[in-house]
PyMOL Python script that loads the backbone (N, CA, C, O; Angstrom):
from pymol import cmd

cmd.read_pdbstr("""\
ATOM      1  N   UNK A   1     101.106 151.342  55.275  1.00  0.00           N
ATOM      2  CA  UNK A   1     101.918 150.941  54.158  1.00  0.00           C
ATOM      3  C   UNK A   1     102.287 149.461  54.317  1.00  0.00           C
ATOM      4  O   UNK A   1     102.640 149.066  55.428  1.00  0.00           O
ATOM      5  N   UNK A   2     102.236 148.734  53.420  1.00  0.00           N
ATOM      6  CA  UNK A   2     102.511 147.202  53.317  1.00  0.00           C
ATOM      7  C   UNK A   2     103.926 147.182  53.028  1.00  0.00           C
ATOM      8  O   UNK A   2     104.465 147.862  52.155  1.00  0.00           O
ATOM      9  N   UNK A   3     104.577 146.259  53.908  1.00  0.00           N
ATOM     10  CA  UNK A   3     106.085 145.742  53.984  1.00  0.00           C
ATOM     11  C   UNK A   3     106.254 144.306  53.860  1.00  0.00           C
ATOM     12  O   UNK A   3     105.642 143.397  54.422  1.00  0.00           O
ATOM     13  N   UNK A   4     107.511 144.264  52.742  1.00  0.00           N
ATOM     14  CA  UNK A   4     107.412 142.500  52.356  1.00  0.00           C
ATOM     15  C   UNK A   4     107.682 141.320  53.948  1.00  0.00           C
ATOM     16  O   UNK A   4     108.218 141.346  55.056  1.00  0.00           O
ATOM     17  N   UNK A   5     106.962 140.497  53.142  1.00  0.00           N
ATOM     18  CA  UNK A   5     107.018 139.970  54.133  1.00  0.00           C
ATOM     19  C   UNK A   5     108.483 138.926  54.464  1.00  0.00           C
ATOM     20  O   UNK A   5     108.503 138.117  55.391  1.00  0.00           O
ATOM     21  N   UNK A   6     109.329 139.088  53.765  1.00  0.00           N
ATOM     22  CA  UNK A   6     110.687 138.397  53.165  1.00  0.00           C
ATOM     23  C   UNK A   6     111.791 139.521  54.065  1.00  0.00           C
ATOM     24  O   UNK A   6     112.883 139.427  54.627  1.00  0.00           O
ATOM     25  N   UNK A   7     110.881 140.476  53.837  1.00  0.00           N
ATOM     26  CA  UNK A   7     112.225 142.231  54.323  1.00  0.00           C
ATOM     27  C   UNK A   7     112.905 141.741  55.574  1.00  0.00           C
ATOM     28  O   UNK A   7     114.083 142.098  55.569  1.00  0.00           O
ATOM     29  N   UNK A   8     112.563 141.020  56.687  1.00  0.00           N
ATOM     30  CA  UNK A   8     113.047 141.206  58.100  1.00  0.00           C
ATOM     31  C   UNK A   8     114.332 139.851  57.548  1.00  0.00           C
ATOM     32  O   UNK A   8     115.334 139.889  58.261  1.00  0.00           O
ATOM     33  N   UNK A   9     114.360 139.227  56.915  1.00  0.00           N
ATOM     34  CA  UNK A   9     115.338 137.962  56.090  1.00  0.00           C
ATOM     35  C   UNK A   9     116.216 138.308  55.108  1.00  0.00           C
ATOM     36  O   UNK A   9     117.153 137.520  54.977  1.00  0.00           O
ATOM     37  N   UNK A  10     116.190 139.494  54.188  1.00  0.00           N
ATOM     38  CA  UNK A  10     116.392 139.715  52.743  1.00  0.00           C
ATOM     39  C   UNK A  10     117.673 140.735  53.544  1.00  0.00           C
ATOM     40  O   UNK A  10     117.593 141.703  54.300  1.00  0.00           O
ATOM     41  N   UNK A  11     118.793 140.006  52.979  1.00  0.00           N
ATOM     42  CA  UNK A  11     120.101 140.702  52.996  1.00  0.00           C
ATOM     43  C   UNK A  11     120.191 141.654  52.411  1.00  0.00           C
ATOM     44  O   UNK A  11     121.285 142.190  52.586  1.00  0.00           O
ATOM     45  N   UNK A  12     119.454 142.243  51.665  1.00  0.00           N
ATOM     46  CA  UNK A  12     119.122 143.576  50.978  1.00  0.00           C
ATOM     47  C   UNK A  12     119.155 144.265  51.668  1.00  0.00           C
ATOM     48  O   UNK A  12     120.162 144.952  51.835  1.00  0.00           O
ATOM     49  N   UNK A  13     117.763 144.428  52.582  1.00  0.00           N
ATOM     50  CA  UNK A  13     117.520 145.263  53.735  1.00  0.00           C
ATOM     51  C   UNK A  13     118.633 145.420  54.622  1.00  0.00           C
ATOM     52  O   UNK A  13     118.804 146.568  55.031  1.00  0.00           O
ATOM     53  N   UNK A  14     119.431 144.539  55.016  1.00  0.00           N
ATOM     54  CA  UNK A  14     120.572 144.873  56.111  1.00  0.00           C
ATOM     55  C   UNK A  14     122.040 144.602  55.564  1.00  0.00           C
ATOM     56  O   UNK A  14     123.045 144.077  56.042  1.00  0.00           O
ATOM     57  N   UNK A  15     121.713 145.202  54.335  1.00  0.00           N
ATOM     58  CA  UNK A  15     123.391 145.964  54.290  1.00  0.00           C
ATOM     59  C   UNK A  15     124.177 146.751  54.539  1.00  0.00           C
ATOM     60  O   UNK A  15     125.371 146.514  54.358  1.00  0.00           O
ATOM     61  N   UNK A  16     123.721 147.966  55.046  1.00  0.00           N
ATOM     62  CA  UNK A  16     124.390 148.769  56.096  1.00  0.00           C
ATOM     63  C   UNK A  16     123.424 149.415  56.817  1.00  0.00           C
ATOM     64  O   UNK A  16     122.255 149.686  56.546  1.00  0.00           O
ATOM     65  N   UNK A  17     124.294 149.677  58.053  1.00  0.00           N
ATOM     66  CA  UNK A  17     123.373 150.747  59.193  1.00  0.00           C
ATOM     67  C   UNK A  17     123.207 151.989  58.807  1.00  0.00           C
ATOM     68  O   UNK A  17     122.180 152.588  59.127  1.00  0.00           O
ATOM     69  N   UNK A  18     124.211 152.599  58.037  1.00  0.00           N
ATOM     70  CA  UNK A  18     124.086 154.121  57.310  1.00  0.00           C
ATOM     71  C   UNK A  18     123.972 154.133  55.989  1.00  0.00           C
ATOM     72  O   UNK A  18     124.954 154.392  55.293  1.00  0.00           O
ATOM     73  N   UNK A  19     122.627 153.824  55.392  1.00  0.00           N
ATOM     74  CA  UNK A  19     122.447 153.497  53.915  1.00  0.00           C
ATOM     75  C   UNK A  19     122.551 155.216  53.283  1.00  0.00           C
ATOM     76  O   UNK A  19     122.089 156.328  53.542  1.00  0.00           O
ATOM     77  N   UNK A  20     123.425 154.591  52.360  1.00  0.00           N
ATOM     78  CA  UNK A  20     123.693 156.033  50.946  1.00  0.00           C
ATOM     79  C   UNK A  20     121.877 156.058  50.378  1.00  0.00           C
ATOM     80  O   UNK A  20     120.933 155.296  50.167  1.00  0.00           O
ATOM     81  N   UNK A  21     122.261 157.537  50.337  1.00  0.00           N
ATOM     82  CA  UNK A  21     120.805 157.701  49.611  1.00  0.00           C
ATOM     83  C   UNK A  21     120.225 157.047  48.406  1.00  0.00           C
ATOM     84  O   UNK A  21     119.233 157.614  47.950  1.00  0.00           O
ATOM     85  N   UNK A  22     120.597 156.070  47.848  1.00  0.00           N
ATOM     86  CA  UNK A  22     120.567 154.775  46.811  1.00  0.00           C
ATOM     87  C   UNK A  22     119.998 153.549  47.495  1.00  0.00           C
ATOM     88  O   UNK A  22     119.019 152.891  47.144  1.00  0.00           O
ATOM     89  N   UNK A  23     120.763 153.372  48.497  1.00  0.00           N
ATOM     90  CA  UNK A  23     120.112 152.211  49.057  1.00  0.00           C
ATOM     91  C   UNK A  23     118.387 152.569  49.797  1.00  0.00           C
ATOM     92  O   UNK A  23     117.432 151.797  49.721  1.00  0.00           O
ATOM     93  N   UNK A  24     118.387 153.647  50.336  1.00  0.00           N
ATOM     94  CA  UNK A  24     117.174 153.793  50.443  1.00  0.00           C
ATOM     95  C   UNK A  24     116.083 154.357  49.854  1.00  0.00           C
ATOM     96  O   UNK A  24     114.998 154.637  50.365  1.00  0.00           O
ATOM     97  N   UNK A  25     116.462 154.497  48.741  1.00  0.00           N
ATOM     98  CA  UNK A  25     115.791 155.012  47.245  1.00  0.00           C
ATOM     99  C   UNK A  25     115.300 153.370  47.443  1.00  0.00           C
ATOM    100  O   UNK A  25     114.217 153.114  47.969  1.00  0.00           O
ATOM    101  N   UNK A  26     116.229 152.291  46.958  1.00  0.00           N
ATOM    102  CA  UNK A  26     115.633 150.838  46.784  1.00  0.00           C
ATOM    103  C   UNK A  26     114.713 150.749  47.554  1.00  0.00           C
ATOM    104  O   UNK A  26     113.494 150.689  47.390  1.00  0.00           O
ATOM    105  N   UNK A  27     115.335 150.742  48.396  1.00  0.00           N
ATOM    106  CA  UNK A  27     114.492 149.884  49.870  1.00  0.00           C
ATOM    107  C   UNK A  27     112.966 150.305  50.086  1.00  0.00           C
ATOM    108  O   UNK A  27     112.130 149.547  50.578  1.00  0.00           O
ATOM    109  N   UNK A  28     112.746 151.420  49.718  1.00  0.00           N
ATOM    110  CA  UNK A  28     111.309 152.306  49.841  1.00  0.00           C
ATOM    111  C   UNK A  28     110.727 151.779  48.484  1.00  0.00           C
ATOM    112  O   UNK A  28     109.567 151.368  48.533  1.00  0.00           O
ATOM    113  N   UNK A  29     111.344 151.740  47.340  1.00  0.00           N
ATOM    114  CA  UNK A  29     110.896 151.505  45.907  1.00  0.00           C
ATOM    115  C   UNK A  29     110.632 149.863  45.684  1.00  0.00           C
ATOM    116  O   UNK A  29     109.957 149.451  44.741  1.00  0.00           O
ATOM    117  N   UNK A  30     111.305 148.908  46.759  1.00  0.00           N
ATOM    118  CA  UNK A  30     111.254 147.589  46.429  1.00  0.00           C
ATOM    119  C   UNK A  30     110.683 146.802  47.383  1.00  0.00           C
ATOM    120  O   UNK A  30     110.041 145.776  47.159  1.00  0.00           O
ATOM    121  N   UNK A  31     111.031 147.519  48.968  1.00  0.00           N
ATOM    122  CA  UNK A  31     110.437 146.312  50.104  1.00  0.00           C
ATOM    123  C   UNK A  31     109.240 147.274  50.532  1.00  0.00           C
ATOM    124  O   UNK A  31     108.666 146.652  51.426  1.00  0.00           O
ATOM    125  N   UNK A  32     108.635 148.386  50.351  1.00  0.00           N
ATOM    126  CA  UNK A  32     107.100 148.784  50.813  1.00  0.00           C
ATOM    127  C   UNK A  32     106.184 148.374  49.739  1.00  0.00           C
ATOM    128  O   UNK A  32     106.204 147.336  49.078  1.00  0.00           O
ATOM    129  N   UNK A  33     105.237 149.543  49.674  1.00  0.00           N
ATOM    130  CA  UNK A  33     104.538 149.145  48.851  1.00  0.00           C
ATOM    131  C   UNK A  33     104.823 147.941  47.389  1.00  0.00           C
ATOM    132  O   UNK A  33     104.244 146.884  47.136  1.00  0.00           O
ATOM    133  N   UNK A  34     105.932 148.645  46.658  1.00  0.00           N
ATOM    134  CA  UNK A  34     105.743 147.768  45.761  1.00  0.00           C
ATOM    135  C   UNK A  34     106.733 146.783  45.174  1.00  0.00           C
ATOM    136  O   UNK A  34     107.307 146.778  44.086  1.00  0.00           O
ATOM    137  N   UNK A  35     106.786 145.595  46.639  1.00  0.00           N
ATOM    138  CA  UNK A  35     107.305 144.618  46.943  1.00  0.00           C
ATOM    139  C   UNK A  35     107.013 143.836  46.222  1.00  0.00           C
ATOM    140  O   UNK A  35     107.940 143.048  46.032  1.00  0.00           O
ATOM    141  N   UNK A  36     106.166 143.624  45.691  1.00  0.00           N
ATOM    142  CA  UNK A  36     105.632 142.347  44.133  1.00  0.00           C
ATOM    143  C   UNK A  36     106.531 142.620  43.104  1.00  0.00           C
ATOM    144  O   UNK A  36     107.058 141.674  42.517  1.00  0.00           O
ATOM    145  N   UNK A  37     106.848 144.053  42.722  1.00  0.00           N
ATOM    146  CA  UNK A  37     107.513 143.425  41.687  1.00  0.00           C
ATOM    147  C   UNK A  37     109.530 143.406  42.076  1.00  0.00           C
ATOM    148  O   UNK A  37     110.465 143.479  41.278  1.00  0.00           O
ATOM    149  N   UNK A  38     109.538 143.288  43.488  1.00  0.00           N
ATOM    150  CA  UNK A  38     111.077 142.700  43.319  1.00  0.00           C
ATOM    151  C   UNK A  38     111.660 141.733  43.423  1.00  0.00           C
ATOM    152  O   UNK A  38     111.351 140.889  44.264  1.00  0.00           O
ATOM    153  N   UNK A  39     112.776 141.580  42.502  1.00  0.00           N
ATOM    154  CA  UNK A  39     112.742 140.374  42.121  1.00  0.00           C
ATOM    155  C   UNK A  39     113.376 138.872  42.960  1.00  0.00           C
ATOM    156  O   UNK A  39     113.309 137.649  42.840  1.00  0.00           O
ATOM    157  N   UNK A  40     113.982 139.867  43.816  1.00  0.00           N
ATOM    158  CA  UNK A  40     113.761 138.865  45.140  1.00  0.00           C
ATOM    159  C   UNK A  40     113.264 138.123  45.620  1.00  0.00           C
ATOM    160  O   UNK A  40     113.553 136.941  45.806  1.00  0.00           O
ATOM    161  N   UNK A  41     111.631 139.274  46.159  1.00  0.00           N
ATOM    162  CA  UNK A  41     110.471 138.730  46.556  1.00  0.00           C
ATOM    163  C   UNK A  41     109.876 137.440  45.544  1.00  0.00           C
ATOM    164  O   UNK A  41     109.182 136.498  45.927  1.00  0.00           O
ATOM    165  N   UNK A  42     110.311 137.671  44.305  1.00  0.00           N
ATOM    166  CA  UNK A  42     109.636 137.074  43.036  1.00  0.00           C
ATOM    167  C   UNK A  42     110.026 135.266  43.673  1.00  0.00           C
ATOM    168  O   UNK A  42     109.323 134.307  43.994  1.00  0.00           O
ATOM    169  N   UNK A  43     111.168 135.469  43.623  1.00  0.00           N
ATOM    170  CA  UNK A  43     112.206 134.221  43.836  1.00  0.00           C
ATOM    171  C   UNK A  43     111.549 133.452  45.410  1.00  0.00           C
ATOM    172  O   UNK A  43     111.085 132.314  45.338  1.00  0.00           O
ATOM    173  N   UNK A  44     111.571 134.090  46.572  1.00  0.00           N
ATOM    174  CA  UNK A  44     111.291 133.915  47.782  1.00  0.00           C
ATOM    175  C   UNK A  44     109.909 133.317  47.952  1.00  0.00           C
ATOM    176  O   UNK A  44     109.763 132.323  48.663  1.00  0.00           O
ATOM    177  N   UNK A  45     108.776 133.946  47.258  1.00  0.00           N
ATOM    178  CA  UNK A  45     107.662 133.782  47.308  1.00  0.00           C
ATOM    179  C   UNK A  45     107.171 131.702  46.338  1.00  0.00           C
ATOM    180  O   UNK A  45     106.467 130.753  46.684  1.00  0.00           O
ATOM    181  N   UNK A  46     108.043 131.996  45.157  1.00  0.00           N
ATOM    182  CA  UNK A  46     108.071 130.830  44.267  1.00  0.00           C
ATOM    183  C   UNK A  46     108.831 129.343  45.185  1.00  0.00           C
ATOM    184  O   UNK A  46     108.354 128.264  45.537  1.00  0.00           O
ATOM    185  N   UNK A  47     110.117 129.926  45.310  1.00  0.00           N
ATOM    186  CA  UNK A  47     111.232 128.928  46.391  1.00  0.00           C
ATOM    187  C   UNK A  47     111.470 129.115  47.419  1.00  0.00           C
ATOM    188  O   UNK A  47     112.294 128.347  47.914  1.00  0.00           O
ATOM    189  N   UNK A  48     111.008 130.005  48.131  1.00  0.00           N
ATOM    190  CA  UNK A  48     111.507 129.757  49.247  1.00  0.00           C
ATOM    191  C   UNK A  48     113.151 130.833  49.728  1.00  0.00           C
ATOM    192  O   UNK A  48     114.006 131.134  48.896  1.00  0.00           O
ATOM    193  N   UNK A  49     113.200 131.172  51.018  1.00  0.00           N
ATOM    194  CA  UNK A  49     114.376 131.946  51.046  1.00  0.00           C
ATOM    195  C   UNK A  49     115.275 131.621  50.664  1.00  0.00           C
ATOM    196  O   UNK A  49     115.971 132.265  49.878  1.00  0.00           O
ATOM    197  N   UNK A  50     115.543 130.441  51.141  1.00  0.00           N
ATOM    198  CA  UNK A  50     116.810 129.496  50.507  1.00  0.00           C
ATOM    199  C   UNK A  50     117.297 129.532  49.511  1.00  0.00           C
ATOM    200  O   UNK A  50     118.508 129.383  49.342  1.00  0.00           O
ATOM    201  N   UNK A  51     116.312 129.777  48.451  1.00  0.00           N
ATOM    202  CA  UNK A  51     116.595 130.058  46.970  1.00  0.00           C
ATOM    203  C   UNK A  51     117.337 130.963  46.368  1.00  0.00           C
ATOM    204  O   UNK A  51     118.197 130.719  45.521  1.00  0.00           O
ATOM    205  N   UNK A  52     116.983 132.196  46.846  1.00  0.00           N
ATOM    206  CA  UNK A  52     117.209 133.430  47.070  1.00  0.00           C
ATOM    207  C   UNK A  52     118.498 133.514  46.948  1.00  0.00           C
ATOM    208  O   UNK A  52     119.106 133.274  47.991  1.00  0.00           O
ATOM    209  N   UNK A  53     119.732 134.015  45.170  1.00  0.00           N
ATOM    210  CA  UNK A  53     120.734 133.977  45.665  1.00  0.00           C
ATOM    211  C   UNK A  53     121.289 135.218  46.323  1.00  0.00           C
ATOM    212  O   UNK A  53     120.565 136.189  46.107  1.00  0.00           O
ATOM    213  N   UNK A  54     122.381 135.493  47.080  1.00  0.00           N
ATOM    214  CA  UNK A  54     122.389 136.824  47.080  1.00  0.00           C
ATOM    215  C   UNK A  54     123.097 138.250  46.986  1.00  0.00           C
ATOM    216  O   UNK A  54     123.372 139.206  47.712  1.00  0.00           O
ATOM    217  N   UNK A  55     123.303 137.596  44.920  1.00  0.00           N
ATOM    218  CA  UNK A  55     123.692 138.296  44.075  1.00  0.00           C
ATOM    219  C   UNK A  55     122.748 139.333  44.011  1.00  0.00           C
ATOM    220  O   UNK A  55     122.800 140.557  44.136  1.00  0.00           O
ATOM    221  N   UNK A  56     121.651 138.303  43.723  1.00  0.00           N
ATOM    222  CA  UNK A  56     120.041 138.924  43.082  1.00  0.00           C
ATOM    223  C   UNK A  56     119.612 140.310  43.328  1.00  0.00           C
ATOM    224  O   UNK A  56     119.150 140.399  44.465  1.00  0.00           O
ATOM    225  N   UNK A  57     119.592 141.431  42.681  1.00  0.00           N
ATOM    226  CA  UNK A  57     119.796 142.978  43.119  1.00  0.00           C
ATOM    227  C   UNK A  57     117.689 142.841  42.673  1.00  0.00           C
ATOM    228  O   UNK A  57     117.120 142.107  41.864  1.00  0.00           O
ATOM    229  N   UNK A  58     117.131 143.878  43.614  1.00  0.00           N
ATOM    230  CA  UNK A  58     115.932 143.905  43.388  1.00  0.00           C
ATOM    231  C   UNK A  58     115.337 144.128  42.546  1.00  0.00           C
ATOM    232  O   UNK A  58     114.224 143.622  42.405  1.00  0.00           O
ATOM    233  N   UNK A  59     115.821 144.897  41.753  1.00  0.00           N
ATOM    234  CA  UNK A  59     115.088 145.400  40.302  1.00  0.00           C
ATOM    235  C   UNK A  59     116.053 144.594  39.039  1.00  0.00           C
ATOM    236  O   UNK A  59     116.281 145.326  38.076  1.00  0.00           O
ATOM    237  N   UNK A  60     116.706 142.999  38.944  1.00  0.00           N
ATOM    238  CA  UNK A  60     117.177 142.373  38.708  1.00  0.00           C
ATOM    239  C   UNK A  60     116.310 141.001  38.383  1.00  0.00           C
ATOM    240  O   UNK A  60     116.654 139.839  38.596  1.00  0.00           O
ATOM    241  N   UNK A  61     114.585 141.689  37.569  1.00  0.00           N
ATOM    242  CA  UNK A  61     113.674 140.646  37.025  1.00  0.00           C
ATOM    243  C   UNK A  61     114.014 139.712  35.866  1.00  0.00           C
ATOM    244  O   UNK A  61     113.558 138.599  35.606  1.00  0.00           O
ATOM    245  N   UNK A  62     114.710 140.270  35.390  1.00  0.00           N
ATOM    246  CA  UNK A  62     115.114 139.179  33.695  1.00  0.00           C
ATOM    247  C   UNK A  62     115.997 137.962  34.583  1.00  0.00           C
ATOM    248  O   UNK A  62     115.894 136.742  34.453  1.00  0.00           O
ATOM    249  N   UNK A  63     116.950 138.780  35.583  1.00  0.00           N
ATOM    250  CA  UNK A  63     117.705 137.375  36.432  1.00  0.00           C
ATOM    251  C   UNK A  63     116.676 136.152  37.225  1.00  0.00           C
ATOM    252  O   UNK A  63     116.995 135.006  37.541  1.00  0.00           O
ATOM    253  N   UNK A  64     115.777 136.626  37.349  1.00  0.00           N
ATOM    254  CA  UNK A  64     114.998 136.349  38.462  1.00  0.00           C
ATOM    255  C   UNK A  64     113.800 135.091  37.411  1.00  0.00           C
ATOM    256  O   UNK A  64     113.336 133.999  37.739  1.00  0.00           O
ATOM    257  N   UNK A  65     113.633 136.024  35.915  1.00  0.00           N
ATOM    258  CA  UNK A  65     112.772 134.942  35.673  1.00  0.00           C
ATOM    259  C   UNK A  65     113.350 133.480  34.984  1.00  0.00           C
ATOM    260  O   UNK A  65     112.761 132.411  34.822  1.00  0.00           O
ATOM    261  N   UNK A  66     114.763 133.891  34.645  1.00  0.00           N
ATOM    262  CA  UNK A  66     115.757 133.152  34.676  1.00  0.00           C
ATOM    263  C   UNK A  66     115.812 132.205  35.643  1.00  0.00           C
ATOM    264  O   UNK A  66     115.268 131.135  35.371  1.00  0.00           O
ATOM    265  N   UNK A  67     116.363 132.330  36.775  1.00  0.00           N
ATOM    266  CA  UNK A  67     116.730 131.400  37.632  1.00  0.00           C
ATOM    267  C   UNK A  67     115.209 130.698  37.975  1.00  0.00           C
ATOM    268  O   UNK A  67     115.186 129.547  38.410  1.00  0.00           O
ATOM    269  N   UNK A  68     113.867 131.499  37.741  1.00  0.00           N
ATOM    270  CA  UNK A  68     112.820 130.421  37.984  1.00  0.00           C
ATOM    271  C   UNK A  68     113.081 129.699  37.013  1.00  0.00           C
ATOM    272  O   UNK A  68     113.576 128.657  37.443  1.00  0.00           O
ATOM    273  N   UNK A  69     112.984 129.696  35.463  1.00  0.00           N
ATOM    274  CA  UNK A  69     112.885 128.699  34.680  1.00  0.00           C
ATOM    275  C   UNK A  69     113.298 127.476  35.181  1.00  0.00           C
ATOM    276  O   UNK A  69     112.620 126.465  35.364  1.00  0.00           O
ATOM    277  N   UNK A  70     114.952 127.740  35.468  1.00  0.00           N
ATOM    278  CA  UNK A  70     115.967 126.584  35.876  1.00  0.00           C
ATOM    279  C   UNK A  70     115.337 126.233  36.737  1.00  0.00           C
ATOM    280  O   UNK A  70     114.922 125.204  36.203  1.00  0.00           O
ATOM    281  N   UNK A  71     114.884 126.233  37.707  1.00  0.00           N
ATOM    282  CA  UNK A  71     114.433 125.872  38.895  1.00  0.00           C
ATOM    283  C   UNK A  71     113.330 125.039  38.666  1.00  0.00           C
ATOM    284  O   UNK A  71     113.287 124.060  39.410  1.00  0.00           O
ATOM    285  N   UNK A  72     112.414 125.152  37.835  1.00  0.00           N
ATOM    286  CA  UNK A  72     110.832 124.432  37.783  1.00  0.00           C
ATOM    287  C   UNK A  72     111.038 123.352  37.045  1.00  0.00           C
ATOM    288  O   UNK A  72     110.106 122.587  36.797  1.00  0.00           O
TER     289      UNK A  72
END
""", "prot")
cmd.dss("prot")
cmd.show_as("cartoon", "prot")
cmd.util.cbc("prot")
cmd.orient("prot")
């Protein structure tokens, strides 16, 4: 299974040690396989981590293509 490559950085991933069954609903749905479309990754991959604010909730693409606009 492919894992983002952003995940071991992305404050997402380490918000708690005992994730509610929500958070790891995300985490399986956004940082494995299908890490392209979150919108994190979206941001990270374009700018850089730095960019990355971290409001930015993963499935939070309309924010995401937003803050690219501003950005380019």
């Amino acid at each position: 299974m492919a894992k983002c490559n952003f995940q071991s950085a992305c404050f997402f991933n380490n918000l708690m040690q005992n994730k509610p069954r929500t958070l790891e609903y995300l985490e399986e749905e956004f940082c494995n396989d299908n890490y392209l479309k979150c919108a994190r990754h979206m941001i990270y991959v374009s700018q850089g981590s730095g960019s990355v604010p971290r409001y930015l909730l993963p499935e939070d693409t309309m924010e995401a293509y937003k803050l690219l606009d501003e950005l380019q």
